[in-house]
N, C-alpha and C positions, 0 to 999 in steps of 0.2 A: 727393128721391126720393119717388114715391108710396107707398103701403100695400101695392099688389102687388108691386113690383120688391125692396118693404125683402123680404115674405114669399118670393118665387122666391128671395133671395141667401141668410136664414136657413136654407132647405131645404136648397140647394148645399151647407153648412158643414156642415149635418149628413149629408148623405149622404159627404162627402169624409171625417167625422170616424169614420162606422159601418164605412165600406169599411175605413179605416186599421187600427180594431180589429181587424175580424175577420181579416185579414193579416196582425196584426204576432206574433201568437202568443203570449200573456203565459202567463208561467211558470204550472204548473197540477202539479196530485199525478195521476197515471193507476194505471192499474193496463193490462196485459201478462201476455204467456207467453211465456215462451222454447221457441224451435223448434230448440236448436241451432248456428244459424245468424244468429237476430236475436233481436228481442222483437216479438212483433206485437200492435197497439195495436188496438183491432179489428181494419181489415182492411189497416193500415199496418204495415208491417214497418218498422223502426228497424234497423238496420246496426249490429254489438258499434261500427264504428271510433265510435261517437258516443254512446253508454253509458260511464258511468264507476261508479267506486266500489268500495268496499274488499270485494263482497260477487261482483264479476264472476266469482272464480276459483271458487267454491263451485255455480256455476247448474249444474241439470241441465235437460235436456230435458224438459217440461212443466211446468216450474215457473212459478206466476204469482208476479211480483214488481209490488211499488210503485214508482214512479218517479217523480222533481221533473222537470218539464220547463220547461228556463233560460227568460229570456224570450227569445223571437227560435226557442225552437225546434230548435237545433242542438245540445245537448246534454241528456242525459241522465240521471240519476244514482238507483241501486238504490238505493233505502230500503228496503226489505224484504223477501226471498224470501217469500211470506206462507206460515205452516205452520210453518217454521224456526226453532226460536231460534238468536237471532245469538247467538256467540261470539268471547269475547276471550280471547288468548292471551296469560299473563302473562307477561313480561320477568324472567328473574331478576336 
């Protein structure tokens, strides 16, 4: 193979490799408000069915919370109503 055709197939790889990133959604910390209804991610609303964690029963309406986003995107999980301190309830 010549010099250009090696250069045109290294670009391809890397194009095939950028697109895949930016698609596949790797796990990230956000920050949200709850409307209610969802949490909205700026201007993306997230659905409660794909939120999880032990902090979901406690949300009010305008609360900003912290959130893990799994990798791939489809789940959720409150790390921290921010303002709130968390509480544990002790077990007798």
């Amino acid at each position: 193979m010549d010099k250009i055709v090696m250069t045109q197939f290294f670009e391809l790889i890397k194009t095939v490799v950028d697109n895949y990133m930016k698609n596949r959604k790797p796990s990230a910390v956000l920050i949200g408000t709850y409307t209610g209804t969802a949490v909205m991610v700026g201007q993306l609303p997230v659905p409660m069915s794909m939120i999880s964690g032990n902090m979901v029963k406690n949300l009010a309406p305008g609360d900003k919370v912290r959130l893990l986003r799994n990798d791939g995107g489809q789940e959720y999980y409150i790390l921290e109503i921010v303002g709130k301190p968390y509480q544990i309830k002790e077990v007798p």
